[in-house]
N, CA, C and O atoms as a GROMACS GRO file, in nm:
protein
  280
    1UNK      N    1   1.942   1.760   7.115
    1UNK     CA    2   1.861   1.856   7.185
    1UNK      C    3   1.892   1.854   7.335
    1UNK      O    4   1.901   1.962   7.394
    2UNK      N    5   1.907   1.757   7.389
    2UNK     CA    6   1.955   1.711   7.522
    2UNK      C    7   2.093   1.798   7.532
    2UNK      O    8   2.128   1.844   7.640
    3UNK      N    9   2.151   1.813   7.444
    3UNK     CA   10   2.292   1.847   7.472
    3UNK      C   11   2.283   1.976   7.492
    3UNK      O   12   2.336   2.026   7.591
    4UNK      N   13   2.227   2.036   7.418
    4UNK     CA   14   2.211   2.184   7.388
    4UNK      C   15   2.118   2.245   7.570
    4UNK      O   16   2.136   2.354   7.624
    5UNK      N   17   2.044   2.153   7.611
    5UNK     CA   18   1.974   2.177   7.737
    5UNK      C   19   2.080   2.197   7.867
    5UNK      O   20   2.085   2.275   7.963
    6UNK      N   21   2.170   2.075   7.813
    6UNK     CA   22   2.247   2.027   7.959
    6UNK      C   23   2.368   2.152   7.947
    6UNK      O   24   2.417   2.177   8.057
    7UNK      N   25   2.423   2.230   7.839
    7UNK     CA   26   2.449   2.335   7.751
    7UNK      C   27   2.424   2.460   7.835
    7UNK      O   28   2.502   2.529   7.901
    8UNK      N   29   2.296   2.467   7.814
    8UNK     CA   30   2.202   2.629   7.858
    8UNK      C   31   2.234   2.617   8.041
    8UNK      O   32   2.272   2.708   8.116
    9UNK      N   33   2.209   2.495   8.070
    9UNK     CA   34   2.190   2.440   8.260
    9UNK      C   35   2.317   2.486   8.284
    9UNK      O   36   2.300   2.589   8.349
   10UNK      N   37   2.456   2.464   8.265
   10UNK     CA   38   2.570   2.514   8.295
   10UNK      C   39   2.584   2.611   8.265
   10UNK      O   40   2.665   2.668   8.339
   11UNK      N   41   2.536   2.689   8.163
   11UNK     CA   42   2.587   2.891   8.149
   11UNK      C   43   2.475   2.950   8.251
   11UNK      O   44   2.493   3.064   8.293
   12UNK      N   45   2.343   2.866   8.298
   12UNK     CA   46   2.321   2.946   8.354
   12UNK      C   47   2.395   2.918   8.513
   12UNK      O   48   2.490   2.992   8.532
   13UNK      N   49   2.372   2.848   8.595
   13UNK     CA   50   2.471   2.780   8.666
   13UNK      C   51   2.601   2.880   8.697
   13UNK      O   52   2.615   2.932   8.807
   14UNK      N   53   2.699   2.903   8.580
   14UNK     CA   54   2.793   2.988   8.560
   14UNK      C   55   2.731   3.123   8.565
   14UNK      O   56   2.782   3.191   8.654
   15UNK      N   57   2.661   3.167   8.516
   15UNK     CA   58   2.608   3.301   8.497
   15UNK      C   59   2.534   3.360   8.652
   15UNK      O   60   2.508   3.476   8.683
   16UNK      N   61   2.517   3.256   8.716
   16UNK     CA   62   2.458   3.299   8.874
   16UNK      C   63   2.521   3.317   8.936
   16UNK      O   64   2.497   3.406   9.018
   17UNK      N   65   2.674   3.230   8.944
   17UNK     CA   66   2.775   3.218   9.021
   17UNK      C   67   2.848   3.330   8.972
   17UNK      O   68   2.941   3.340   9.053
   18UNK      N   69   2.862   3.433   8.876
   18UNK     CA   70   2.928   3.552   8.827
   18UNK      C   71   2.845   3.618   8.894
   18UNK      O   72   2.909   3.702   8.959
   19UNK      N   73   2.744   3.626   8.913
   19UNK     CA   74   2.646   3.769   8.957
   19UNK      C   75   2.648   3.778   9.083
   19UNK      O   76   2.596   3.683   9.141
   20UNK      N   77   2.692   3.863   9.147
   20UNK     CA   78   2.724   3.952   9.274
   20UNK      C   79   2.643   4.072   9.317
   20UNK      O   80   2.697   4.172   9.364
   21UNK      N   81   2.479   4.057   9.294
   21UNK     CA   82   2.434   4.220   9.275
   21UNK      C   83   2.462   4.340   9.429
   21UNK      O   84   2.441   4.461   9.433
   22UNK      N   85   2.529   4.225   9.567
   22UNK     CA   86   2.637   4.298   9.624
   22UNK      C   87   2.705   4.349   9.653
   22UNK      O   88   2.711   4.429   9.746
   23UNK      N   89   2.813   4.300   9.544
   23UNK     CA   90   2.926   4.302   9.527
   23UNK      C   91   2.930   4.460   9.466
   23UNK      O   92   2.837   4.539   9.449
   24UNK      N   93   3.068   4.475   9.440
   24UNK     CA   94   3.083   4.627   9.362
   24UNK      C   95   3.146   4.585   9.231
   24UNK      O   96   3.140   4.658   9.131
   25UNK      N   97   3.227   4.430   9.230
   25UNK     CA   98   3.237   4.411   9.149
   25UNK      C   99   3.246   4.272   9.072
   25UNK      O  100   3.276   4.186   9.155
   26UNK      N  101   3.236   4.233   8.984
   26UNK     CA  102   3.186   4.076   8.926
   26UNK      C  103   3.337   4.014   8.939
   26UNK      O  104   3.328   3.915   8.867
   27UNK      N  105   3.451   4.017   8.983
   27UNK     CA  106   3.513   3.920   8.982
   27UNK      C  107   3.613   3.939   9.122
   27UNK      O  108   3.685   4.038   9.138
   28UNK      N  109   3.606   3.846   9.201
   28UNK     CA  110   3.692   3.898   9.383
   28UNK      C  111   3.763   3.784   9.338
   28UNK      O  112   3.797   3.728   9.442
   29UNK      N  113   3.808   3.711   9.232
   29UNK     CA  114   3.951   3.645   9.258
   29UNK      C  115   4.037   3.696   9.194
   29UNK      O  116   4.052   3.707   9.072
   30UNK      N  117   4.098   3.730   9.282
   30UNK     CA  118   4.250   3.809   9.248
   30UNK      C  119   4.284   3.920   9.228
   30UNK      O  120   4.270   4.000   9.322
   31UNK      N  121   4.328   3.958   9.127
   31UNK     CA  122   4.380   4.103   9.033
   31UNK      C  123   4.215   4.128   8.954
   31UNK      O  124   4.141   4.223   8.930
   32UNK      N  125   4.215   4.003   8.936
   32UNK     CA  126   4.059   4.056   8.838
   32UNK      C  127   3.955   4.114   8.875
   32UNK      O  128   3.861   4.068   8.810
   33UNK      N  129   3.920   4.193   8.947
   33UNK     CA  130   3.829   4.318   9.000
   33UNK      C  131   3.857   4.452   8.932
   33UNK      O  132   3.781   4.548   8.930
   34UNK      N  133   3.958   4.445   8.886
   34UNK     CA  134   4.016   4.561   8.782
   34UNK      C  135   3.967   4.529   8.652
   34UNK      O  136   3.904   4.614   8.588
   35UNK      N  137   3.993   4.394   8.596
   35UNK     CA  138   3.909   4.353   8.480
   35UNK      C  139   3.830   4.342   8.468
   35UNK      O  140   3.818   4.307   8.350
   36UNK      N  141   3.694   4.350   8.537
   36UNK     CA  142   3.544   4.276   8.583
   36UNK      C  143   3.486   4.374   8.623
   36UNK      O  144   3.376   4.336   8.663
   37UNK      N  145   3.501   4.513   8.640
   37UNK     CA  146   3.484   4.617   8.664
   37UNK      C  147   3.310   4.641   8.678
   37UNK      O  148   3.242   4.693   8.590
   38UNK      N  149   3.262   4.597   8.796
   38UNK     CA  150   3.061   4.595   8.736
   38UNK      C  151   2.996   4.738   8.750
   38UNK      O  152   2.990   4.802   8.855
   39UNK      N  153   2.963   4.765   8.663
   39UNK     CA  154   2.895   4.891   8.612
   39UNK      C  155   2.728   4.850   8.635
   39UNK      O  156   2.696   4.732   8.624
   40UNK      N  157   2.649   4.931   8.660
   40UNK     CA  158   2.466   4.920   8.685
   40UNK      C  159   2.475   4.846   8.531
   40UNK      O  160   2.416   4.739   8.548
   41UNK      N  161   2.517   4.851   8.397
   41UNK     CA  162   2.462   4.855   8.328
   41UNK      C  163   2.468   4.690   8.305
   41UNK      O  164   2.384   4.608   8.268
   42UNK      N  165   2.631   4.680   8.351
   42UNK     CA  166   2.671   4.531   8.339
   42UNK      C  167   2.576   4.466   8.421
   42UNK      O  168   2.516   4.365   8.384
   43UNK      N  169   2.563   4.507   8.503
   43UNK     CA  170   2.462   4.367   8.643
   43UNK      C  171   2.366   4.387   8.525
   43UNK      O  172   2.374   4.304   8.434
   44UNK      N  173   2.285   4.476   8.515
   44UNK     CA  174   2.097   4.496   8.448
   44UNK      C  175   2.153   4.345   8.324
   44UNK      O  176   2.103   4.234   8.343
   45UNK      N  177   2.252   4.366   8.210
   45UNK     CA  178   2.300   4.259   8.114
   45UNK      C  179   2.311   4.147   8.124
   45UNK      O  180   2.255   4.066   8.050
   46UNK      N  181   2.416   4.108   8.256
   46UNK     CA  182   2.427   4.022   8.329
   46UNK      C  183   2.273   3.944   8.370
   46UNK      O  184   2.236   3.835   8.327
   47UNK      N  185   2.227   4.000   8.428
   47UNK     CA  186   2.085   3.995   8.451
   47UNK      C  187   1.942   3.956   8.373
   47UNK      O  188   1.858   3.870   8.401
   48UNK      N  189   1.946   4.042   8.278
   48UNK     CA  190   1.887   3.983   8.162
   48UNK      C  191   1.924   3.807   8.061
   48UNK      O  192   1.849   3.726   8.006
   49UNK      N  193   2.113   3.817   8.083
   49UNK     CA  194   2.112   3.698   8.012
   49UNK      C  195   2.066   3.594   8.067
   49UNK      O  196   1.995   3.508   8.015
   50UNK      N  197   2.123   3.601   8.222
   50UNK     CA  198   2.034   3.501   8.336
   50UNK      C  199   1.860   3.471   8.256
   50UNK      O  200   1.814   3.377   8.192
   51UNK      N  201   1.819   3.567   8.288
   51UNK     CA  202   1.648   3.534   8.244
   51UNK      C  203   1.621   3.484   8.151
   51UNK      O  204   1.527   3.405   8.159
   52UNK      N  205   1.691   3.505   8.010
   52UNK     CA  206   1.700   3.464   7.878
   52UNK      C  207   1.691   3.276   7.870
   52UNK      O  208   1.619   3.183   7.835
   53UNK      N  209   1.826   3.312   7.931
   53UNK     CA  210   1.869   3.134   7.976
   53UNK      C  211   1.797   3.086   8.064
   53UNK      O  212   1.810   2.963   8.060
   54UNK      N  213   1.722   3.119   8.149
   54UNK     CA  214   1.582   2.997   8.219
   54UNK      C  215   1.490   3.039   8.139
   54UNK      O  216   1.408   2.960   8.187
   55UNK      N  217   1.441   3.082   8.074
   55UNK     CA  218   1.296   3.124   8.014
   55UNK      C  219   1.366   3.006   7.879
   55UNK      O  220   1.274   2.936   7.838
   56UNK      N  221   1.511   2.970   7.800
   56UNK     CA  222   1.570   2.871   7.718
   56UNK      C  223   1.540   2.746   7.790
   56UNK      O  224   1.468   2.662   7.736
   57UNK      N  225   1.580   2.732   7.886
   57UNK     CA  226   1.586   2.572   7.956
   57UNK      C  227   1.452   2.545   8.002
   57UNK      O  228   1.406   2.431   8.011
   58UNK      N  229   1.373   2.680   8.039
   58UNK     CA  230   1.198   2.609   8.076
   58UNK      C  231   1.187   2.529   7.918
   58UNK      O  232   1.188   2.409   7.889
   59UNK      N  233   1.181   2.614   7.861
   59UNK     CA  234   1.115   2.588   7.705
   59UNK      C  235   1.162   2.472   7.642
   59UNK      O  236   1.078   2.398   7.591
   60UNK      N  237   1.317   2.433   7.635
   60UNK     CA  238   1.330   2.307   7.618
   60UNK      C  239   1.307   2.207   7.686
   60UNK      O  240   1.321   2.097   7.633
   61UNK      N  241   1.263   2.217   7.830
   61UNK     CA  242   1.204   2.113   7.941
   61UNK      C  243   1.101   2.083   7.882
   61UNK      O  244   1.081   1.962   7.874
   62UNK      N  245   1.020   2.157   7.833
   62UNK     CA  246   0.838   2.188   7.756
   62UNK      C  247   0.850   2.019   7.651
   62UNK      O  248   0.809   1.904   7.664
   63UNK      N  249   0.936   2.101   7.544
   63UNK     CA  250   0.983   2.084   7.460
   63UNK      C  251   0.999   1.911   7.432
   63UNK      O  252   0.934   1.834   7.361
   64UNK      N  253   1.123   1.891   7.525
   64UNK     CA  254   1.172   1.718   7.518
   64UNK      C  255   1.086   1.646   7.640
   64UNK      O  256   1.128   1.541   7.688
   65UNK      N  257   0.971   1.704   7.685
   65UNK     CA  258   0.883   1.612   7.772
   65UNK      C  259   0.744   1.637   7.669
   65UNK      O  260   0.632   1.595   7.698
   66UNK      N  261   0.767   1.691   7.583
   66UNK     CA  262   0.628   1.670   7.494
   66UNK      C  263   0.696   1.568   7.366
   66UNK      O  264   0.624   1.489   7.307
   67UNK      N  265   0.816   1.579   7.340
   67UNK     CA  266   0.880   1.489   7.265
   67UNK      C  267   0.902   1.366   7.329
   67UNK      O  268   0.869   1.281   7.246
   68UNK      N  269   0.934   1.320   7.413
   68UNK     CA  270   0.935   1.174   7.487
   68UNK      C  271   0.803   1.127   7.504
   68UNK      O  272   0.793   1.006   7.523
   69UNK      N  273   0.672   1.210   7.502
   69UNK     CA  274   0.540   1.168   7.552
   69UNK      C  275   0.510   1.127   7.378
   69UNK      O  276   0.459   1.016   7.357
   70UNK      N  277   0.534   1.194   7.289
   70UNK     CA  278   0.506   1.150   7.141
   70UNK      C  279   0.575   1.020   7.108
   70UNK      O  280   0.563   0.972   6.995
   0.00000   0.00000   0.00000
């Protein structure tokens, strides 16, 4: 369960460090701004998975501190 936490902590981590709601587009290294192309719809997605994944890692925080207290 721990693993799966420390898991969710790095995509989101990764998933913040992708999001640019600045930017015009999700990737400024290199050539890849052509591939990464951010569309409104991509950030709003982008965006949502962010939330998904802390509203995951609150819940398993909940979770393995009610399991260590048992």
């Amino acid at each position: 369960m721990k693993l799966i936490w420390y898991l969710i902590s790095l995509i989101i981590i990764c998933l913040i460090l992708i999001n640019n709601p600045k930017g015009t587009n999700l990737g400024s290294f290199g050539n890849q701004g052509s591939i990464l192309n951010a569309t409104r719809s991509n950030q709003k997605t982008l965006q949502i998975l962010i939330v998904v994944n802390i509203f995951c890692f609150f819940l398993l925080t909940i979770l393995l501190l009610l399991y260590s207290l048992a």
